[in-house]
C-alpha positions in Angstrom: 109.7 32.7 56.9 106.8 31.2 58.3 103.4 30.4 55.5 100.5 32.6 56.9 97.5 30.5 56.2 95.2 31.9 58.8 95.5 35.1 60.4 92.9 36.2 63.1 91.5 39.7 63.4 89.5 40.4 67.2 87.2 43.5 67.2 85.5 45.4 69.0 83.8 47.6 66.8 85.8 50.2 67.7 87.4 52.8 65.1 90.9 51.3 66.3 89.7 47.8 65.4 87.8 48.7 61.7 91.6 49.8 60.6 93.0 46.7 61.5 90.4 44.6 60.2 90.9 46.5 56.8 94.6 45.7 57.3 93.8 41.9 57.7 91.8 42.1 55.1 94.5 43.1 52.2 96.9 41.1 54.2 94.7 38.0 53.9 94.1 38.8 50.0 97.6 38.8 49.3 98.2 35.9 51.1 95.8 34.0 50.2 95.1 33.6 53.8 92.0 32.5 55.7 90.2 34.8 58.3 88.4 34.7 61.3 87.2 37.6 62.6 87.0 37.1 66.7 84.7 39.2 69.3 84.6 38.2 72.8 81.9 39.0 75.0 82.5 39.3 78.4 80.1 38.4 81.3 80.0 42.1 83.0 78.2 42.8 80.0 75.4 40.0 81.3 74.3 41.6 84.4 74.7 45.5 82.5 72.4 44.5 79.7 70.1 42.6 82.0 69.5 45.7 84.2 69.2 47.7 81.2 66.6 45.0 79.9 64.4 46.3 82.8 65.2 42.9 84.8 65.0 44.0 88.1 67.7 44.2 90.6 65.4 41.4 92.5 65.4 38.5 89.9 68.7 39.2 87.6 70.3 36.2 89.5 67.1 34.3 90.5 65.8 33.2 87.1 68.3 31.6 84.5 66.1 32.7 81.8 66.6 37.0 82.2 70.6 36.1 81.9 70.3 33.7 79.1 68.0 36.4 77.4 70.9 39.0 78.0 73.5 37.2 76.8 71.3 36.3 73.6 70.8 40.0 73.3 74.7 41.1 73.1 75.1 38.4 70.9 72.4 39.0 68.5 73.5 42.9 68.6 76.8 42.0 68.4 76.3 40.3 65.0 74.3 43.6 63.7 76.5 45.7 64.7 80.2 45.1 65.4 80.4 42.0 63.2 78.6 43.4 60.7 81.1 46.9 60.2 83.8 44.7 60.9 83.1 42.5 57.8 82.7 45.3 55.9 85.8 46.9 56.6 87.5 43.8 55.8 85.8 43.0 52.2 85.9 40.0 50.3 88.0 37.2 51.2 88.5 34.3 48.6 90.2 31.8 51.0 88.0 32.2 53.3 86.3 34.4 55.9 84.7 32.9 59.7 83.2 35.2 62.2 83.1 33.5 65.9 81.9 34.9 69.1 83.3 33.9 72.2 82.4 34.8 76.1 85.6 35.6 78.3 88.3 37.6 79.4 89.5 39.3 75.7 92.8 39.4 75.7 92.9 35.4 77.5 90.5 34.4 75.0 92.3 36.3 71.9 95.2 34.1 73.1 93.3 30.7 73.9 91.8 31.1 70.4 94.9 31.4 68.3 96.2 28.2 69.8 93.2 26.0 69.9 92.7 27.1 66.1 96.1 27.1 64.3 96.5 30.8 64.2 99.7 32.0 62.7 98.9 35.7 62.8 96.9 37.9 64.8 95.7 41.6 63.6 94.3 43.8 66.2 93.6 47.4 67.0 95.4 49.7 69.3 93.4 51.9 71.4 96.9 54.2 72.0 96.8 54.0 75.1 100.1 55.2 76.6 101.8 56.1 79.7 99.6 56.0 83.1 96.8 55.2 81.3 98.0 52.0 80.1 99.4 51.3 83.4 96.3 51.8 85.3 93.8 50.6 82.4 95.9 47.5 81.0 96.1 46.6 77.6 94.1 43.6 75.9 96.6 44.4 72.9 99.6 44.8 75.0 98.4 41.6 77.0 98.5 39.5 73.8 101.6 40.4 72.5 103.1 39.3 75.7 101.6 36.1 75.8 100.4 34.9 72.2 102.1 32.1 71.1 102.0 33.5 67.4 102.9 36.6 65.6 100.7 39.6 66.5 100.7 43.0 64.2 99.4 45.8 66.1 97.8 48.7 63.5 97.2 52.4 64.7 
């Protein structure tokens, strides 16, 4: 059996993804393991936030400035918010606990993660999606158990 050193839990904030970081969490205690807890950001988010910053439709794309203060914004709330519940769901880790924000496609960057950082499990959320809804919707946790290049535990 393979030594699980560092396992990797993505979130969202979501309900779905609190149980799973609570999951990774006593996994990662009774491992030993260390854990990084992993929430992308993805640019559509950029130009929602900067309309809802009251940039104006005019000058969201003509000044760098109202998109680097959007992204600056998810990020800081980001770090309130999601992060912050999703630390607490997973309590105290002795090996070892990183939280990382990324910008990109989720389940791509869920992926690209693991392998650039010696992942050897990832623990994520399901949203339950079945059926036509998964068909037409997609998956970011279906997408990464198809294409990971690790071990992925999926936690309802």
């Amino acid at each position: 059996m393979t030594e699980l050193k560092h396992l990797l839990v993505p979130t969202d904030g979501s309900e779905h993804s609190l149980k799973a970081a609570s999951f990774g969490g006593d996994l990662a205690r009774s491992l030993d393991a260390q854990l990084t807890v992993l929430l992308i950001q993805d640019e559509a988010s950029v130009i929602s936030k900067a309309w809802n910053t009251g940039a104006g439709a005019a000058n969201i794309f003509s000044t760098e400035g109202s998109i680097t203060e959007a992204r600056a914004a998810l990020e800081k709330d980001a770090m309130e918010h999601e992060l912050s519940d999703t630390r607490a769901a997973i309590g105290a880790v002795s090996a070892g606990l990183n939280v990382t924000q990324i910008w990109g496609h989720p389940a791509r960057a869920i992926c690209r993660y693991a392998k650039e950082n010696d992942v050897d499990l990832i623990v994520m959320g399901s949203h339950g999606r079945t059926g036509m809804q998964e068909l037409l919707l997609g998956s970011v946790s279906h997408a990464v158990v198809n294409t990971a290049g690790c071990a992925v535990t999926i936690v309802r």
